[in-house]
C-alpha positions as CSV (number, residue, x, y, z in Angstrom):
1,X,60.6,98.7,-17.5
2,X,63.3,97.7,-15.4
3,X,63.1,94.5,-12.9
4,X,63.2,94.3,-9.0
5,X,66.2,92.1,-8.5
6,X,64.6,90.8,-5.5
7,X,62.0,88.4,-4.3
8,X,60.7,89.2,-1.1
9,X,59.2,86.6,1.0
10,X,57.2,88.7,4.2
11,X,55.9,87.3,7.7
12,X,55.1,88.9,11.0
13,X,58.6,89.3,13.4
14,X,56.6,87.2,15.9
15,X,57.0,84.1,13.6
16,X,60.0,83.3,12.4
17,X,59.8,82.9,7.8
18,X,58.5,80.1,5.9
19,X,55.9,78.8,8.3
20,X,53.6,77.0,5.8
21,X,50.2,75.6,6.5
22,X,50.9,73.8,3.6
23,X,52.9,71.5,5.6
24,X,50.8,70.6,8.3
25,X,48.3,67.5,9.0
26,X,44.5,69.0,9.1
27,X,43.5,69.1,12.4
28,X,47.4,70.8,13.3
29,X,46.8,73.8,10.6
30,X,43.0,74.3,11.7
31,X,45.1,74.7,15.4
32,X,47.3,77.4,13.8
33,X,44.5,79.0,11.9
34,X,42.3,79.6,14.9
35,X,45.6,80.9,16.5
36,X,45.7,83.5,13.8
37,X,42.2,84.2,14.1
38,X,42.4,85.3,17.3
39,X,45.4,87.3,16.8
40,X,43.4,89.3,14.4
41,X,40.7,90.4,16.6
42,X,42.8,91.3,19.6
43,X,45.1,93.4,17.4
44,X,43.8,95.1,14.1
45,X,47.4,95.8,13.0
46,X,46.8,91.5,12.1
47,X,45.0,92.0,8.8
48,X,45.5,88.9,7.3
49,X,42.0,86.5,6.7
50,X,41.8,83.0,7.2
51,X,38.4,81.8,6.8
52,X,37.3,78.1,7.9
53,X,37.3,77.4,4.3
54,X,40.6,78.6,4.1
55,X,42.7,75.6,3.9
56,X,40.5,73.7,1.3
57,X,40.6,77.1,-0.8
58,X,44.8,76.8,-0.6
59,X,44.9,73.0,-1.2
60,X,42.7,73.3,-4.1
61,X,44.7,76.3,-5.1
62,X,48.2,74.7,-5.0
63,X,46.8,71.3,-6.2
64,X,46.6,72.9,-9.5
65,X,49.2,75.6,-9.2
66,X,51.9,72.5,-9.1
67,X,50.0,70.3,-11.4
68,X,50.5,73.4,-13.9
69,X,53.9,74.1,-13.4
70,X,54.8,69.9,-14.2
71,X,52.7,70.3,-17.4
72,X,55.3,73.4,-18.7
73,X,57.9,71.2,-17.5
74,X,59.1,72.6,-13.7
75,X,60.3,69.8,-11.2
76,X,58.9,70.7,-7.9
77,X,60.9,69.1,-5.1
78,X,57.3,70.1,-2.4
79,X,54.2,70.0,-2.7
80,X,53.6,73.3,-1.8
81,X,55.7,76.2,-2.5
82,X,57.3,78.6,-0.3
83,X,55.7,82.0,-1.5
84,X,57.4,85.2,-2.6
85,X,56.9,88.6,-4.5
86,X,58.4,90.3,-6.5
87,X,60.2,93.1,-5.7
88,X,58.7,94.9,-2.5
89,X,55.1,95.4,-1.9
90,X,53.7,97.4,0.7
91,X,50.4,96.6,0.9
92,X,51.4,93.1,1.8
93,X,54.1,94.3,4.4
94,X,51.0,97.0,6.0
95,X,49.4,92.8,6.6
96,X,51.3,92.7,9.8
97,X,52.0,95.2,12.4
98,X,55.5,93.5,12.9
99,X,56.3,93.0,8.8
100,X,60.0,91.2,8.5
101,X,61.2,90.3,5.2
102,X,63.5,87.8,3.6
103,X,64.9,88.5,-0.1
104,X,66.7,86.9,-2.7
105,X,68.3,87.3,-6.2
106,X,65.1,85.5,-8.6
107,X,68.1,85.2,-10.6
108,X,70.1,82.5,-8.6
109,X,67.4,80.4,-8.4
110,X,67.1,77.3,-10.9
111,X,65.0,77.5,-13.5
112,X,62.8,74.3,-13.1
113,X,62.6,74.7,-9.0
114,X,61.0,78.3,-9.3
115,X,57.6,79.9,-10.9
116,X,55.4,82.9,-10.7
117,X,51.7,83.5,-11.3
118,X,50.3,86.9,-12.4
119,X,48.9,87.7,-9.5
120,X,48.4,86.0,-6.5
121,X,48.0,82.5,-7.5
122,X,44.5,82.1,-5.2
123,X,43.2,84.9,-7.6
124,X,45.1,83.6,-11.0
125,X,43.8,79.8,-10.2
126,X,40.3,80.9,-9.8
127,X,38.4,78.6,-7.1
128,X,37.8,82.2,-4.9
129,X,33.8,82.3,-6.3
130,X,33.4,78.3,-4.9
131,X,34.2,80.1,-1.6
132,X,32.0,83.0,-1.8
133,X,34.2,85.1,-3.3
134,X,33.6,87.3,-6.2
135,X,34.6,86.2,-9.7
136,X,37.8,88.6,-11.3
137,X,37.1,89.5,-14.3
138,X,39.5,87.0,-16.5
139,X,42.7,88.1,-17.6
140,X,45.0,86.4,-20.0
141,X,47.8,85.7,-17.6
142,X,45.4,84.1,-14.8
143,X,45.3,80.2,-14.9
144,X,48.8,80.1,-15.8
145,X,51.9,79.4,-14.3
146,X,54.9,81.1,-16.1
147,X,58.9,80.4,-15.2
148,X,61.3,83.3,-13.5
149,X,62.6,83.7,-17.2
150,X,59.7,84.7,-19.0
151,X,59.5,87.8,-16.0
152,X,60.8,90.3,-18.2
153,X,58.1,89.3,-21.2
154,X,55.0,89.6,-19.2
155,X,55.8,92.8,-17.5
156,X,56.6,94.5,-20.5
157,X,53.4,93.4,-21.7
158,X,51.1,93.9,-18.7
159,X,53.3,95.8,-16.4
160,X,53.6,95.7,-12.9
161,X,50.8,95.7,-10.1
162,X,50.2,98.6,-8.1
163,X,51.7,97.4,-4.5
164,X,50.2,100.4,-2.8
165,X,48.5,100.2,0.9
166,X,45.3,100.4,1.5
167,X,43.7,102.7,3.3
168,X,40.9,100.0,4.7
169,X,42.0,96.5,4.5
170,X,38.7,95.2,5.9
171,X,37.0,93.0,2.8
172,X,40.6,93.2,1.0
173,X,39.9,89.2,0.0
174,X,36.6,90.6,-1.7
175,X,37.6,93.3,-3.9
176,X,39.3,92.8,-7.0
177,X,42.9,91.9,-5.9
178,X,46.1,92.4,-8.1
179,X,48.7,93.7,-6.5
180,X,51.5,92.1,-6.8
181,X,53.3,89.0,-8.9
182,X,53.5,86.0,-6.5
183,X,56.9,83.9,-6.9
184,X,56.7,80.2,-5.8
185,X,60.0,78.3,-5.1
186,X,59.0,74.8,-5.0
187,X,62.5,73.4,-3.2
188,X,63.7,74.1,0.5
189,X,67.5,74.6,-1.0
190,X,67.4,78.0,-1.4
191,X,66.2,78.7,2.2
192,X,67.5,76.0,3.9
193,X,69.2,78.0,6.2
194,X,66.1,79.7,8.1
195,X,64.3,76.9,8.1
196,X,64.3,74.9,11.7
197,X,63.4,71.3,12.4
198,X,60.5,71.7,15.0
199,X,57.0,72.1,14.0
200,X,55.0,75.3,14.0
């Protein structure tokens, strides 16, 4: 099976890339999360949740997604990675009515600044049912963190998700969810240059 050469990182063209919650004091990313809340319900072409649990959910989430990636040996230069996938996938891009993309050669990037979970690494780290979420059924690749070198091994043996749309996004977060392989990059280097000083 051959590789995407590209890791595609998507936001909406009203925001400009790499916003990250991540990066905020509480109270400012509660701000931007009712922000986005009412986004989605005065246009449905916003599909994307955020629950008021969210950010505890994502903390938690990355909390051990990082701790993980020390344990194999990475070297994380943030506390929260900036968030790819691999290759395209258009049922993330169909998340915004305004989808804008940002790729890179996984290739370039260092091997101990860069990771991937198999999927989404709120499904493969497995706090969703704390939240009210329903359990996946576990995999062998969830609860691990794997580097961009060991891409081609893990495909091979458990191929690649189906990106595909959906035809009703409403309840997406509840149904089983793996559809595509989530790259973190855990350093601002490689997009330094469309990151900006000011706050969100």
């Amino acid at each position: 099976m051959t590789l995407p050469d590209d890791i595609t990182h998507y936001h909406s063209r009203s925001d400009r890339p790499f916003l990250n919650l991540s990066d905020l004091a509480e109270d400012d990313a509660a701000a931007i999360i009712r922000t986005l809340a009412k986004r989605r319900a005065e246009d449905p072409g916003y599909k994307r949740v955020f629950g008021k649990t969210y950010m505890d959910f994502r903390r938690r989430t990355e909390h051990k997604l990082r701790a993980t990636f020390v344990a194999n040996g990475g070297r994380p230069e943030r506390q929260a990675p900036h968030y790819f996938l691999l290759g395209q996938c258009e049922w993330f891009a169909d998340l915004y009515p305004d989808s804008e993309t940002v790729t890179l050669d996984w290739r370039s990037l260092p091997r101990n600044i860069a990771s991937f979970t198999y999927p989404d690494s709120a499904v493969s780290m497995r706090f969703g049912p704390d939240y009210g979420l329903p359990p996946d059924p576990l995999e062998p690749y969830h609860e691990k963190v794997f580097f961009l070198d060991e891409l081609a091994d893990v495909v091979a043996e458990y191929g690649l998700p189906d990106g595909s749309a959906d035809g009703d996004y409403d309840g997406y977060h509840k149904r089983k969810f793996e559809k595509y392989i989530e790259v973190q990059v855990w350093s601002d280097a490689p997009v330094a240059k469309y990151l900006e000083t000011e706050s969100l």
